[in-house]
C-alpha positions in Angstrom: 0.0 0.0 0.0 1.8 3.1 -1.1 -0.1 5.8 1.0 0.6 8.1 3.8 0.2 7.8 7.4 -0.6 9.9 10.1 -0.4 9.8 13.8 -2.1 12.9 15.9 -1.0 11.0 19.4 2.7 11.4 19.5 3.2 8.5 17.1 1.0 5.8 19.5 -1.3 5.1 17.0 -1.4 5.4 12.7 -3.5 5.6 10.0 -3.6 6.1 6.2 -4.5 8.5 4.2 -5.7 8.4 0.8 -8.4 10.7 0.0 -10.6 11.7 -3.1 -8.0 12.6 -6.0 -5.1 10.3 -4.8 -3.0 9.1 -7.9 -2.6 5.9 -9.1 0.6 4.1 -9.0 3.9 6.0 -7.5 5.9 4.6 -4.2 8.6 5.9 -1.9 6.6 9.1 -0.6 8.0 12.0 1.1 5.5 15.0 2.5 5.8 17.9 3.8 3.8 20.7 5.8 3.4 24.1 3.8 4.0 27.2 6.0 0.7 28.7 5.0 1.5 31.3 7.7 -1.5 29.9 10.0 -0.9 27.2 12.3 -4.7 25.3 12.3 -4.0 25.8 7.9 -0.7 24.5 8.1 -1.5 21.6 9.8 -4.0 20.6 7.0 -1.8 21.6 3.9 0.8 18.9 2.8 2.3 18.4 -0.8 3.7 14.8 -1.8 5.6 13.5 -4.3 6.5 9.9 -5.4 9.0 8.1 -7.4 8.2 5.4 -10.1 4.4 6.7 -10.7 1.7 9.0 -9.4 2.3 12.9 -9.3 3.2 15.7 -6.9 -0.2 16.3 -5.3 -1.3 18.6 -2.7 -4.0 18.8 0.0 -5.8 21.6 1.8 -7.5 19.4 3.9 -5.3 16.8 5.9 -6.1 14.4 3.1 -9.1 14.2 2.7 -8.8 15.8 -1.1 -5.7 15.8 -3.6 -5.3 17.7 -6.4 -2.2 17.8 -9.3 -0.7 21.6 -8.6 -0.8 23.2 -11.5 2.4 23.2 -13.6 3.9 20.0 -12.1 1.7 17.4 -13.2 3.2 14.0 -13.2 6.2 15.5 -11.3 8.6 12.9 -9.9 11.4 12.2 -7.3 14.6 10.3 -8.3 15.1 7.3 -6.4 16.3 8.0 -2.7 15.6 12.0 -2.7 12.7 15.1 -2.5 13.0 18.2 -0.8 11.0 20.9 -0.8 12.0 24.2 0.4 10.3 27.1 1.3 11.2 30.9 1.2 8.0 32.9 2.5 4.9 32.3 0.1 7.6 30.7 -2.4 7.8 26.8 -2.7 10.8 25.0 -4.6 10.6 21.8 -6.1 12.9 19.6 -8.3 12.0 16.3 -10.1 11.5 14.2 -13.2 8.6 13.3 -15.8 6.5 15.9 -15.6 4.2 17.4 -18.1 6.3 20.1 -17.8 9.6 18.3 -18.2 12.5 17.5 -15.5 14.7 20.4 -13.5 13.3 22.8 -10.8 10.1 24.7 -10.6 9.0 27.2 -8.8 5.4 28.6 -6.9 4.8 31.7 -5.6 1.4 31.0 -4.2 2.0 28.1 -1.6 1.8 25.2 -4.1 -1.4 25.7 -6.5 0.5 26.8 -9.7 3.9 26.3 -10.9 6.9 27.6 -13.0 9.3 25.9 -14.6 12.9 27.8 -13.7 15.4 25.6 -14.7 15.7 22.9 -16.6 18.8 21.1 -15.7 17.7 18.0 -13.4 17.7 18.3 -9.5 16.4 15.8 -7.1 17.0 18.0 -3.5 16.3 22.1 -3.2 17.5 23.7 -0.6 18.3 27.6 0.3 18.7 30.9 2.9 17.0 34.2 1.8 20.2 34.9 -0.3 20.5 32.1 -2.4 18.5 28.6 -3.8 20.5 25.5 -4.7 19.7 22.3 -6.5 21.5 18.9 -6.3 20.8 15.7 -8.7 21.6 12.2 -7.6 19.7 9.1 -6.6 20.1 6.6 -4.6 23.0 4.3 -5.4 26.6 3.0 -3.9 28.7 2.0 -6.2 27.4 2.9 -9.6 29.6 4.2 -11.1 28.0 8.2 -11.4 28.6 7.7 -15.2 25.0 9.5 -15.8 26.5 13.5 -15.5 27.0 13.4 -12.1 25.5 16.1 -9.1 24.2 18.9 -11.8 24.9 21.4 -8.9 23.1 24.6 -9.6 22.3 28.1 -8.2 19.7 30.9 -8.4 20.0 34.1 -5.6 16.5 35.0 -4.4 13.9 35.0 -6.0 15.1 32.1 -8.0 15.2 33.5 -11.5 18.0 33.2 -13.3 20.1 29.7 -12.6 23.7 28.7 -13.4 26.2 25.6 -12.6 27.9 25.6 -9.5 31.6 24.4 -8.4 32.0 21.5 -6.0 35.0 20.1 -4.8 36.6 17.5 -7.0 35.7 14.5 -4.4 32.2 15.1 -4.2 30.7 13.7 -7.2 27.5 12.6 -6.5 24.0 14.2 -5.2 22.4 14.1 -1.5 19.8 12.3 -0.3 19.0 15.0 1.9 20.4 18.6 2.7 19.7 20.6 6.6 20.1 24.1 6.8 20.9 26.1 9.8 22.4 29.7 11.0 25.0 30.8 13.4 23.2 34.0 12.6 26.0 35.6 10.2 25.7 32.4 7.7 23.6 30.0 6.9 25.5 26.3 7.4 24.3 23.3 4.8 25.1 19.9 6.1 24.6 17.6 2.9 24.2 13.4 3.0 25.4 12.8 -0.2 24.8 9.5 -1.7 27.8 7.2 -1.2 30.0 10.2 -0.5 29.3 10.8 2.9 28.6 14.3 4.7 29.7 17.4 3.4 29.2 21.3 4.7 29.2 24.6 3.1 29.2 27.6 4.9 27.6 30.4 2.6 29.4 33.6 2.4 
């Protein structure tokens, strides 16, 4: 059963969600709460997206309806990796297999439509108020990275205009996850990079 699952009680008890509008097919689920600024809203308003099927959806409603946002139909998450990062009433998203194509889209209303903003492939978004990123890679140990390796990319704020990054010459393949945190000069990323353990960047 490739659903979600929710617990209200501190994790004592689960159930799934499914809900009118739910795609077909899709597996390996990661959600995430959208800041709608509101805490009783925010609560209720998730996004999801799958890998091998189904679409990025979002709900309103803790589940009970899912729609296809606008502009990311069919959207995607390479095996192993999602993120979606938020920046104010601005969502980022990167993926695959969309209507819409692959690379990194952008919405500027909390989820309901989206814009395509870069078209170089990205499994993992992260940013500060400065700068967004975008890392590919997918879950695998030893395979060789022989399909164009981490696609590292940039946009400052608001996330217009994207161009390749540097990385060190060891790190040659994408995260499966990226946290973000602030000595309160810089923002600090601490990257798990698929089979190339953790990395940090400091931003400037």
């Amino acid at each position: 059963m490739d659903k979600l699952a929710e617990s209200t009680d501190g994790g004592e008890t689960w159930h799934y969600l499914g809900g009118a509008g739910w795609p077909s097919g899709g597996k390996s689920w990661f959600p995430y709460f959208i800041d709608t600024g509101k805490a009783d809203t925010t609560a209720k308003t998730w996004f999801a997206i799958a890998q091998d099927g189904g679409s990025a959806i979002i709900t309103a409603d803790g589940g009970k309806n899912w729609v296809k946002p606008k502009g990311i139909e069919n959207l995607q998450h390479p095996h192993g990796n999602a993120g979606l990062y938020q920046n104010g009433k601005s969502l980022f998203v990167a993926g695959m297999q969309s209507n819409n194509g692959d690379g990194v889209f952008r919405s500027t209303d909390l989820g309901v439509n989206w814009t395509h903003v870069s078209e170089t492939r990205g499994g993992v978004v992260w940013g500060s108020p400065k700068t967004v990123y975008a890392m590919w890679g997918w879950a695998c140990a030893s395979c060789g990275f022989d399909d164009g390796g981490p696609a590292y990319q940039t946009s400052p704020q608001p996330g217009d205009t994207w161009s390749d990054g540097t990385l060190p010459s060891g790190l040659v393949w994408g995260p499966n996850s990226v946290a973000t945190t602030t000595d309160g000069t810089h923002y600090i990323y601490v990257g798990s990079m698929w089979a190339n353990g953790l990395w940090r960047y400091v931003e400037p």
